[in-house]
N, C-alpha and C positions, 0 to 999 in steps of 0.2 A: 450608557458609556461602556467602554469596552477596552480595558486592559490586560494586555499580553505580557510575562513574565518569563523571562529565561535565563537566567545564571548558568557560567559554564565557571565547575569549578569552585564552589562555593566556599566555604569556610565551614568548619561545623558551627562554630559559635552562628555565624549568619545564619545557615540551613535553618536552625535550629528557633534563631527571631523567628523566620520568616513562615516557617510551617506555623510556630501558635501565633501568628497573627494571622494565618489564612484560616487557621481550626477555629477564631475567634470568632470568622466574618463565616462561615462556611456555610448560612443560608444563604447569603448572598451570592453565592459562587457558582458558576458551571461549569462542571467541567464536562470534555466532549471528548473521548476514548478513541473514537471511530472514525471514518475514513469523510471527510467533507469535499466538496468540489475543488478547493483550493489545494488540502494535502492530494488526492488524487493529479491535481495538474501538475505541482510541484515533483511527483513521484516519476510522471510521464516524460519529465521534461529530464529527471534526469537518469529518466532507465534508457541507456545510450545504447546497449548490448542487441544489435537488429533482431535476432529470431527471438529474445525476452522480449521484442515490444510488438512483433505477429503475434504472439501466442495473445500478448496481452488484449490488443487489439481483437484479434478471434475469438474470443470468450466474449467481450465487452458485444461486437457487433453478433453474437448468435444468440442473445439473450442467456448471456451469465456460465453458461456452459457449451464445453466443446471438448470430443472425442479425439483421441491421438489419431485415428483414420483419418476423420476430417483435415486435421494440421498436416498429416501427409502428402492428403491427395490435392491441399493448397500448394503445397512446398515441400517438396521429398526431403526432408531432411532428417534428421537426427534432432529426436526430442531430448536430450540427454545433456545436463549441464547448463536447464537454466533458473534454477534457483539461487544460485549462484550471482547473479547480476540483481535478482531481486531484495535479495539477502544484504549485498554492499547499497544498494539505493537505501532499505529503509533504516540501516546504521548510519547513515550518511546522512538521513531526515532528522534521527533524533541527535548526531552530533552537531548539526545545522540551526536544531531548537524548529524545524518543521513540524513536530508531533513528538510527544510520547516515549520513551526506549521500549516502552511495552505495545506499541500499535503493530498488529497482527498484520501477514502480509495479505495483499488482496484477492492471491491466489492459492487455490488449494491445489496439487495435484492430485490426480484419481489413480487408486488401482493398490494394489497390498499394502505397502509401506517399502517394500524390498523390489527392485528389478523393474520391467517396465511399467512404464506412465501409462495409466490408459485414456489419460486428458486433463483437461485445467477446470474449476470451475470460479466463480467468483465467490467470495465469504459470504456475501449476504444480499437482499435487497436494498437495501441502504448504498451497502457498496457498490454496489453495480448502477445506481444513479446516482452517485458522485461519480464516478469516471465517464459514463455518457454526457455528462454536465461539461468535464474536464477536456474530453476529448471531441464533445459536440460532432458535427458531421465528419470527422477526421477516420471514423471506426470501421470505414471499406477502405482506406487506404494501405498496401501491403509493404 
């Protein structure tokens, strides 16, 4: 059996049941931090912003990593400004009760921290097959 729990809002008095009754049961419990094929599709579906859903796609289809050259010489464009769309997707997830407020985005970008991007890559193995799951043969589509 499998139940899913999500309060928006809570009360502290409730919070407060709710947590020592889970701390009670908490062998019993899994809990799953990380990105599954289901948060991955949910995410796809609503990262609407086009060149956030190339890039996303180009990292997924190049096996987890992909160079800002490459993203160019797909699509001249301007890498600049799409975190931004990733960022309102996964507050959007945990206001939604999707995942977590603490689930980490899918993508990392590469290069200093300051100035340009020199690519994306995917957070992890795990990650990167949830979204090939989520996105299935869909990952050459541009």
């Amino acid at each position: 059996m499998e139940i899913v729990v999500s309060v928006k809002e809570p009360t502290p008095e409730f919070e407060r049941e709710l947590l020592a009754l889970l701390d009670k049961h908490r062998a019993a419990l899994r809990h799953n931090p990380g990105w599954n094929t289901e948060r991955a599709r949910l995410f796809c579906e609503a990262l609407t912003q086009p060149r956030a859903r190339f890039i996303l796609r180009e990292v997924i289809a190049r096996n987890g990593e992909v160079s800002a050259d490459d993203l160019r010489e797909a699509d001249d464009s301007s890498l600049r400004g799409h975190a931004g769309p990733i960022t309102r997707v996964l507050k959007k997830g945990a206001t939604e009760g999707w995942w977590d407020s603490g689930l980490k985005s899918p993508l990392i970008a590469l290069g200093p921290g300051s100035g340009k991007v020199l690519g994306y890559r995917i957070r992890d193995e795990e990650t990167l097959a949830a979204f090939r799951a989520a996105l299935g043969d869909t990952t050459n589509e541009k």
